[in-house]
C-alpha positions, 0 to 999 in steps of 0.5 A: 500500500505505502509502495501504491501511494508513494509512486501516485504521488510521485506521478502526481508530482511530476504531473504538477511539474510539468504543468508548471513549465513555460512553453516557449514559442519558436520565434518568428521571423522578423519582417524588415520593412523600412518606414522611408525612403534610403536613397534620401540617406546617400548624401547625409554625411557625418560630423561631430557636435559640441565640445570634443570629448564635453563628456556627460551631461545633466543641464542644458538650457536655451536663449530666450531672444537668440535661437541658435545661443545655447548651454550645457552644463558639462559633468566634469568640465564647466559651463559651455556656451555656443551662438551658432546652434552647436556648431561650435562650443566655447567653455565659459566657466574656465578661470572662474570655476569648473567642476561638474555642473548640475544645473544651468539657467539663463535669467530671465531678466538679463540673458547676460546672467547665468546662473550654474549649480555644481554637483551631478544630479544623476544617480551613478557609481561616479558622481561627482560632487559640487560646491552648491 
């Protein structure tokens, strides 16, 4: 009798089991269809935006007059400023100050103020620290 129920719920256990498992589906193959044309892309040709090696970065605001005057407040190297949409970057900050900037506004009252607060605000491994 014991031999009987122990190999019914060895069977019932083994049922349970197999139930259990997730039944993965064969993968379908992947219908490539392109949403534009390519021919349009034969005559993009790359180039490099912004600073070289700016690195990361957690602030960026605009002019509120100019269109093309912009800031980025870059992780480790200050405050950069660019007056012709990015095309070229100067860093600002250099003499004054220039550790990870976390912050960057322009003030609304005078576009000649910018106000910049140290310290990443990204949760990282490697954040770096500011003074305020």
């Amino acid at each position: 009798m014991t031999r009987i129920l122990f190999t019914f719920l060895s069977l019932c256990s083994f049922v349970l089991v197999q139930a259990q498992k997730k039944k993965v589906a064969e993968p379908k193959a992947a219908v490539v269809t392109n949403a534009f044309d390519v021919s349009l892309l034969k005559n993009v040709n790359y180039r490099l935006l912004g600073p070289f090696r700016g690195g990361r970065s957690a602030a960026v605001t605009g002019s509120y007059k100019s269109k093309n005057t912009f800031y980025f407040g870059a992780t480790g190297g200050g405050v950069w400023k660019t007056t012709d949409a990015g095309n070229n970057w100067k860093n600002i900050t250099d003499k004054y100050f220039g550790s990870s900037i976390g912050a960057v506004e322009v003030a609304p009252s005078n576009e000649n103020i910018i106000y910049a607060g140290e310290g990443e605000n990204t949760m990282r491994g490697n954040v770096s620290e500011g003074l305020g």
